[in-house]
DSSP file (Angstrom, degrees, kcal/mol; ACC not computed):
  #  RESIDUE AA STRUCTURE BP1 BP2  ACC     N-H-->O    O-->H-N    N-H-->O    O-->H-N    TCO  KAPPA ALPHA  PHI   PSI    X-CA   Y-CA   Z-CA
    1    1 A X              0   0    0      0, 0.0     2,-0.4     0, 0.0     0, 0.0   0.000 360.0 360.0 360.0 148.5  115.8 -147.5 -136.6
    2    2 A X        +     0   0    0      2,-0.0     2,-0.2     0, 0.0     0, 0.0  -0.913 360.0 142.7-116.1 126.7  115.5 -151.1 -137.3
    3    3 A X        -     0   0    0     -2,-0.4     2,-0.4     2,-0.0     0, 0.0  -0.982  39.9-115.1-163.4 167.4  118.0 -153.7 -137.2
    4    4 A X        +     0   0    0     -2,-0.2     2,-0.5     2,-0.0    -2,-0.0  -0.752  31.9 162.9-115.8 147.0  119.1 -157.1 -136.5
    5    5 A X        -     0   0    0     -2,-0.4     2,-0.8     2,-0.0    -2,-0.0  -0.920  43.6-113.3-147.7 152.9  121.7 -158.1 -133.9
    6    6 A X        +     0   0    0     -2,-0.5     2,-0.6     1,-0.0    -2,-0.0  -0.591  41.1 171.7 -87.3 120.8  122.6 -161.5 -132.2
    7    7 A X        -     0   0    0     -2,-0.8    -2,-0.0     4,-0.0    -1,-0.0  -0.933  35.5-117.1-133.6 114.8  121.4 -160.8 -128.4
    8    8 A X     >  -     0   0    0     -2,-0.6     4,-1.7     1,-0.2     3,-0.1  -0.377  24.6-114.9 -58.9 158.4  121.7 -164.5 -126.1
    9    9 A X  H  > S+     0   0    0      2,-0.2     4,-0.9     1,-0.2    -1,-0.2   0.378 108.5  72.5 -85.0  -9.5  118.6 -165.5 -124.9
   10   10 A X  H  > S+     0   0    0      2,-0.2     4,-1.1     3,-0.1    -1,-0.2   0.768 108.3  38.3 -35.9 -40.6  119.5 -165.0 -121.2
   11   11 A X  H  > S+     0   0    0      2,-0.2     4,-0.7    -3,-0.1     5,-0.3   0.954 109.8  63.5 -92.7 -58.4  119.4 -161.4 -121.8
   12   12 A X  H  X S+     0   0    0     -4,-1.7     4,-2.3     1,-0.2    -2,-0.2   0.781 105.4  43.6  13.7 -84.2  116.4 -161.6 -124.1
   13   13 A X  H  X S+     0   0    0     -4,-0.9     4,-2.3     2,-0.2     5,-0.2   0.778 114.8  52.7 -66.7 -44.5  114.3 -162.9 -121.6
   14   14 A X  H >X S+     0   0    0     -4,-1.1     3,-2.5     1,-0.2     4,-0.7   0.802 109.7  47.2 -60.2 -91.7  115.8 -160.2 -119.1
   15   15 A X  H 3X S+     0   0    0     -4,-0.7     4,-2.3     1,-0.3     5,-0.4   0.624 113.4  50.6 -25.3 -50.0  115.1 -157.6 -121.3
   16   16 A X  H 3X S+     0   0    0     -4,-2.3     4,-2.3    -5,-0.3    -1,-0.3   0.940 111.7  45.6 -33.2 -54.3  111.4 -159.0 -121.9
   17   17 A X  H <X S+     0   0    0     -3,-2.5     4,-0.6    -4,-2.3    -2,-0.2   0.898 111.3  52.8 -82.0 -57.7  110.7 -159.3 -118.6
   18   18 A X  H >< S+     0   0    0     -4,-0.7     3,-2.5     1,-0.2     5,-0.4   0.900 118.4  44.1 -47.3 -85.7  112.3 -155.3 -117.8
   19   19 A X  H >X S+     0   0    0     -4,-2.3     4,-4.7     1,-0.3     3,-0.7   0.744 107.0  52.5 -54.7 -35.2  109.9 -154.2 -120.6
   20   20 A X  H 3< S+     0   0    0     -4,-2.3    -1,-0.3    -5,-0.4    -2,-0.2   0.854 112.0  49.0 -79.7 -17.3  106.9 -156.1 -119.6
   21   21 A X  T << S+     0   0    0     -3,-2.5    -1,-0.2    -4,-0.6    -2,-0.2   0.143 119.2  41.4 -69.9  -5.7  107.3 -154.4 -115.9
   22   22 A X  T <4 S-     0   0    0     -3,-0.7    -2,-0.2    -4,-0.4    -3,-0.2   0.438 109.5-121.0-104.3 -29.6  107.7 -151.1 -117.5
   23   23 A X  S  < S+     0   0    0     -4,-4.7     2,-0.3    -5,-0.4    -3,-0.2   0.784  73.5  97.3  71.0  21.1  105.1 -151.3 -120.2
   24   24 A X  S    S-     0   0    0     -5,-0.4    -1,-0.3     1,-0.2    -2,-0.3  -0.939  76.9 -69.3-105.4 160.3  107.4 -150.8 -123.3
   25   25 A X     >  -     0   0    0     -2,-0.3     4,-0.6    -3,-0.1    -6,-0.2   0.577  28.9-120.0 -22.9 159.4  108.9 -152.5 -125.4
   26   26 A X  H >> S+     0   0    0      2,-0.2     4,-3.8     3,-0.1     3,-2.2   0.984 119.7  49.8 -73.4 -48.0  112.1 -155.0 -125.2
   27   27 A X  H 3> S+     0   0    0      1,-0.3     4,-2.4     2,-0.2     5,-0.3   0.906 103.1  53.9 -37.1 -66.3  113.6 -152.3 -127.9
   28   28 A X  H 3> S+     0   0    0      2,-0.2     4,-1.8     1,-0.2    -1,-0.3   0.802 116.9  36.0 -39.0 -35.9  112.8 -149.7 -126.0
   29   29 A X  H <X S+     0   0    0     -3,-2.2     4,-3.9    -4,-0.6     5,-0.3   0.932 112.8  55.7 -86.1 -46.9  114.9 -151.3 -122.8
   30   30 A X  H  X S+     0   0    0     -4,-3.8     4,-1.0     1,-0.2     5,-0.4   0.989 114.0  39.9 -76.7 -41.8  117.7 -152.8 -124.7
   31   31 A X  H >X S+     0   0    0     -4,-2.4     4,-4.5    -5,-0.4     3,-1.4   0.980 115.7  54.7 -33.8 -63.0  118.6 -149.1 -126.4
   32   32 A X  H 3< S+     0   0    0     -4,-1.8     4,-0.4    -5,-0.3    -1,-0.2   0.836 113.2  37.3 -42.2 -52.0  117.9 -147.6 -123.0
   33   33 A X  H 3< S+     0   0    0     -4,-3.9    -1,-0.2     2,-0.2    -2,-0.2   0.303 121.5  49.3 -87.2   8.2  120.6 -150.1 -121.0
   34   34 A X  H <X S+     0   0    0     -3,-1.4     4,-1.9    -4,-1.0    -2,-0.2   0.670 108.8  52.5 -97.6 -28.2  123.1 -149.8 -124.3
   35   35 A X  T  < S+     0   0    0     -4,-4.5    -2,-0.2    -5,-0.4     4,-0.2   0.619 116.4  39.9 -83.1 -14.4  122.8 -145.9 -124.3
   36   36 A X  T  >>S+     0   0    0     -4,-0.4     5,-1.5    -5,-0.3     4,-1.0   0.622 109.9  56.2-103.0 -28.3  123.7 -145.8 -120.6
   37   37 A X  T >45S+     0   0    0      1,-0.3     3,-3.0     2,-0.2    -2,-0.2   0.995 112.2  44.3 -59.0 -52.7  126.3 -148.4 -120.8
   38   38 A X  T 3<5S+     0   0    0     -4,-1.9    -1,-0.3     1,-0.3    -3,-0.2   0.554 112.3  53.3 -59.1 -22.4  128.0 -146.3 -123.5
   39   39 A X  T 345S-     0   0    0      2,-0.2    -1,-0.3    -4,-0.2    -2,-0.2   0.590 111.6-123.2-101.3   4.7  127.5 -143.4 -121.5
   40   40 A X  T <<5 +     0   0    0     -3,-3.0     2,-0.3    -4,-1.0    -3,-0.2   0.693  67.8 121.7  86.7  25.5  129.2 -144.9 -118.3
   41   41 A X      < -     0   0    0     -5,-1.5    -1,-0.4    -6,-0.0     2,-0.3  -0.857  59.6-120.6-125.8 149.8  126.1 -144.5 -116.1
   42   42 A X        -     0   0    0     -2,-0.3    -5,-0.0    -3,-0.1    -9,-0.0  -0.783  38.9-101.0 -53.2 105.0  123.8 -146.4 -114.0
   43   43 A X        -     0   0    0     -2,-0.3     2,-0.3     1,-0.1    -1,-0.1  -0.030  37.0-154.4 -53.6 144.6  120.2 -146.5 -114.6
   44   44 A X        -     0   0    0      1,-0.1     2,-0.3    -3,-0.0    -1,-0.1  -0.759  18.0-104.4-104.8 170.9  118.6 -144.3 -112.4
   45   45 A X        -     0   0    0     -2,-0.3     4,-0.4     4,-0.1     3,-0.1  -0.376  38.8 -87.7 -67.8 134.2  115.0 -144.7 -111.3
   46   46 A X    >   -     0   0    0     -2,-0.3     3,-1.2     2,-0.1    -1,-0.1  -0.214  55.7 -82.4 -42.1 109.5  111.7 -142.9 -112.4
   47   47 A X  T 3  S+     0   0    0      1,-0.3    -1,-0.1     2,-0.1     3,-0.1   0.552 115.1  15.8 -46.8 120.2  110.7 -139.9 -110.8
   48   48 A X  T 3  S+     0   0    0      1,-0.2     2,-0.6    -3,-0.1    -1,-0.3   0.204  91.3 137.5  99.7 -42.8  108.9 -140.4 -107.9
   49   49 A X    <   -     0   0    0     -3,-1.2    -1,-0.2    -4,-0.4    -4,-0.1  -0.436  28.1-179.1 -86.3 127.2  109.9 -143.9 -107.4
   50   50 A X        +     0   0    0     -2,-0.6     2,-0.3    -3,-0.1    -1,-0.2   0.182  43.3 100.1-108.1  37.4  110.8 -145.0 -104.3
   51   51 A X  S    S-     0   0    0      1,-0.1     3,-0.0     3,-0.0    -6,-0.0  -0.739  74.3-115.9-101.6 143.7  111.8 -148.7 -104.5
   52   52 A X        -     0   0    0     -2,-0.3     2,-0.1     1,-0.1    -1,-0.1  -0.325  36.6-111.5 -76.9 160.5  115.0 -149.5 -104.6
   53   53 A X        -     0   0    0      1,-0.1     7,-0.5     6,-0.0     2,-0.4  -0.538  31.8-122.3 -93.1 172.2  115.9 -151.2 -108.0
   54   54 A X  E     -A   59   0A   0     -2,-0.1     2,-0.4     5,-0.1     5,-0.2  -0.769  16.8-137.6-128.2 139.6  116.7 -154.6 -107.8
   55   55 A X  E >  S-A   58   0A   0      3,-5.2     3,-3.3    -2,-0.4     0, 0.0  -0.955  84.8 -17.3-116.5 129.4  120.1 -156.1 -109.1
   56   56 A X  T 3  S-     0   0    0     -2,-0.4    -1,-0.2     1,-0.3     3,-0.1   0.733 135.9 -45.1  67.2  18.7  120.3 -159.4 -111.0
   57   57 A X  T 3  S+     0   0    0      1,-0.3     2,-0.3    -3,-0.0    -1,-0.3   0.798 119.9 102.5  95.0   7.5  116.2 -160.2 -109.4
   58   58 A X  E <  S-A   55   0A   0     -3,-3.3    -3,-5.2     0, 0.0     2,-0.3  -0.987  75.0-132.6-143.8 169.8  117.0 -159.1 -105.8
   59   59 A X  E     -A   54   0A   0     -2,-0.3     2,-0.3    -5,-0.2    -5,-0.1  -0.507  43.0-135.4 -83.2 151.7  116.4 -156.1 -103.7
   60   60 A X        -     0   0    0     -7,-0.5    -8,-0.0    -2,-0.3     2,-0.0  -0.788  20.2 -96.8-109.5 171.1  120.0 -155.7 -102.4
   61   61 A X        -     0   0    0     -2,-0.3    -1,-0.1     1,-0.2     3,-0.0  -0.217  43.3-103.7 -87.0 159.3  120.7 -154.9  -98.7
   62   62 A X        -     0   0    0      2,-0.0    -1,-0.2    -2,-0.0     2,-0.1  -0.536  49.2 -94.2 -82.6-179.1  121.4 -151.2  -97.7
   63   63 A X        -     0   0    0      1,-0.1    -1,-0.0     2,-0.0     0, 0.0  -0.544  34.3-171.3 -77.8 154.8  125.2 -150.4  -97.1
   64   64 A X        -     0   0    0      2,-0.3     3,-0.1    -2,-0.1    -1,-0.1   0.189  49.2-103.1-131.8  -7.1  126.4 -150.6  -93.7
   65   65 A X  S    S+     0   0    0      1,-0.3     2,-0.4     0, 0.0    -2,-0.0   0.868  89.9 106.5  82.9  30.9  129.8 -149.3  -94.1
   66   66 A X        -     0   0    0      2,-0.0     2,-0.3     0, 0.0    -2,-0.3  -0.981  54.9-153.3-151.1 110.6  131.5 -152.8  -93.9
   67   67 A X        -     0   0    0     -2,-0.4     2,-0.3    -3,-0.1     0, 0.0  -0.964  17.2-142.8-103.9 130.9  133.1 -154.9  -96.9
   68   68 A X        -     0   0    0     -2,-0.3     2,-0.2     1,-0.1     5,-0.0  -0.558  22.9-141.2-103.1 138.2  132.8 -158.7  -96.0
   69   69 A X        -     0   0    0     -2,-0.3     4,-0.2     1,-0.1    -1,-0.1  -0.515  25.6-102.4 -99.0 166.4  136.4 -159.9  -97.5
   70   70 A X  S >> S+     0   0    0     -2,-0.2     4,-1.5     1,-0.2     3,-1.2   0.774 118.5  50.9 -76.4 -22.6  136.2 -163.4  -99.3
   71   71 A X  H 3> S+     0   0    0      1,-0.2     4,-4.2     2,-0.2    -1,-0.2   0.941 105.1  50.7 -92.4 -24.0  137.9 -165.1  -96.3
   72   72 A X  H 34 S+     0   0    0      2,-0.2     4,-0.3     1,-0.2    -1,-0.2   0.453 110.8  51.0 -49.4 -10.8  135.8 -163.9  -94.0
   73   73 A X  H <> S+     0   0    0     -3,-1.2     4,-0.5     2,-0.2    -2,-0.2   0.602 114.7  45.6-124.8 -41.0  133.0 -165.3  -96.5
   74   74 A X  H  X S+     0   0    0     -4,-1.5     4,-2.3     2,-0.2     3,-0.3   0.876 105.7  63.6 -85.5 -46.7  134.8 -168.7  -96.5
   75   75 A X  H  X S+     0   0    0     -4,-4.2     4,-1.6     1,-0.2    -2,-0.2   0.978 105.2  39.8 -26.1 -56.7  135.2 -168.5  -92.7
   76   76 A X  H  > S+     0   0    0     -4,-0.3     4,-3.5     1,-0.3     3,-0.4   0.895 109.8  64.7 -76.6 -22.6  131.5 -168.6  -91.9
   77   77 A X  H  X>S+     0   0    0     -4,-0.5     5,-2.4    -3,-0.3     4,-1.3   0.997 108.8  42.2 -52.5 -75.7  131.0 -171.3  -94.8
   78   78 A X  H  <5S+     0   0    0     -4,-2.3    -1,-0.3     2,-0.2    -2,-0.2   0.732 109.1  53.2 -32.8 -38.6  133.1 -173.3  -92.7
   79   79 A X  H  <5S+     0   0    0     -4,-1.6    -2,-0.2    -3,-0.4    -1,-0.2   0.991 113.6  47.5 -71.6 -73.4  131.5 -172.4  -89.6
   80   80 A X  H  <5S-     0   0    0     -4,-3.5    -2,-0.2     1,-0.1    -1,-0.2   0.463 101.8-131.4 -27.5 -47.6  128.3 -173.5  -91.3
   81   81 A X  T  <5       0   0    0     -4,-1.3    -3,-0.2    -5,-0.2    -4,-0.1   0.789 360.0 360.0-168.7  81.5  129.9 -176.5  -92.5
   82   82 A X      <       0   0    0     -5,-2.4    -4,-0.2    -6,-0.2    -5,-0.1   0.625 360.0 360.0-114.5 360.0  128.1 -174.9  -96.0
């Protein structure tokens, strides 16, 4: 179906980018990550693939069984002097 809808151009570009690393379309991507939003899921990855997907453009770290608290996160900032 065809339609038009106001989508910012941060997400645009994401969606390009998603599409052009898949080899479909931006249509194709933005349905896919609206049909999952609505369905309260996570994408999962393609069959077979074993790279971890990448959040916001980075591979994220595995879990360690440890949640770093925000003062803890402001400590070492300090520490740092960052």
């Amino acid at each position: 179906m065809r339609t038009t809808i106001d989508i910012e151009d941060d997400v645009l570009m994401a969606a390009k980018e998603l599409a052009r690393l898949q080899n479909v379309s931006a249509g194709h991507i933005v349905s896919k990550l609206v049909r999952e939003a609505l369905a309260g899921r996570q994408s999962q990855d393609r069959p077979g693939h074993s790279e971890t997907r990448l959040v916001g453009g980075f591979r994220p770290f595995p879990a360690r069984g440890v949640v770093a608290t925000n003062e803890q996160v402001n400590n070492l900032r300090d520490q740092e002097g960052v």
